[in-house]
Each structure stands twice: as structure tokens, then as C-alpha cells.
N, C-alpha and C positions, 0 to 999 in steps of 0.2 A: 829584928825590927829596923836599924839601918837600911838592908835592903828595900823594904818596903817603902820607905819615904824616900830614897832616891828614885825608885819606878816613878813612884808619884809627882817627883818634881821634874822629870822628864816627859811623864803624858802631860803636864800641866804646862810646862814650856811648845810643845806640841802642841796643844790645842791654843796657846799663844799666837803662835806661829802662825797657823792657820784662819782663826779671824784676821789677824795682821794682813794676810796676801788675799783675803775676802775683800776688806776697807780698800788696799791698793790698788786691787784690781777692778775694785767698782762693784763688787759684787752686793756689797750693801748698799746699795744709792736708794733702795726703800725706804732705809733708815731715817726718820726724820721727816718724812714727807706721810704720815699716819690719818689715816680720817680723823677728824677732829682739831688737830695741829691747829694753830694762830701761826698766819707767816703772813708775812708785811716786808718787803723790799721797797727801797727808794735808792736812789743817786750813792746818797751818804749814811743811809743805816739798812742794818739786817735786823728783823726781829724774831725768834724760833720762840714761841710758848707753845710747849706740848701739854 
């Protein structure tokens, strides 16, 4: 059973990883910009209601 849940905290570190250099890289810039969103920019605030 050990083995098993080290596999698992190793694909799970893995796929970590991998959204991580997705965000970095820009690869989700969809994120957050979703039909429907409420977005409102000015000078001195941001507002995101999804």
C-alpha cells in the first residue's frame, strides 16, 4: 500500500507542476475572461465577479 500512495503523490505533484507552467506560460489567459463574467476596470480598482 506505501507504494501506491507515493505513485500517487508523485502524479499528483506532476500534474502540479504542470498547471503551474500552463498559468506561467500564459497558457490559461481564458481563465477568468468566461461569457458571463462581471469585469469592471478603472484607474484604482479591479472588479472579477464570475
Amino acid at each position: 500500500m506505501n507504494r501506491w500512495v507515493g505513485i500517487l503523490v508523485i502524479v499528483g505533484g506532476a500534474c502540479l507542476m504542470l498547471v503551474g507552467l500552463l498559468i506561467y506560460s500564459g497558457g490559461l489567459n481564458w481563465f477568468g475572461r468566461l461569457p458571463g463574467d462581471i469585469r469592471y476596470e478603472s484607474e484604482r480598482a479591479h472588479v472579477y465577479v464570475p
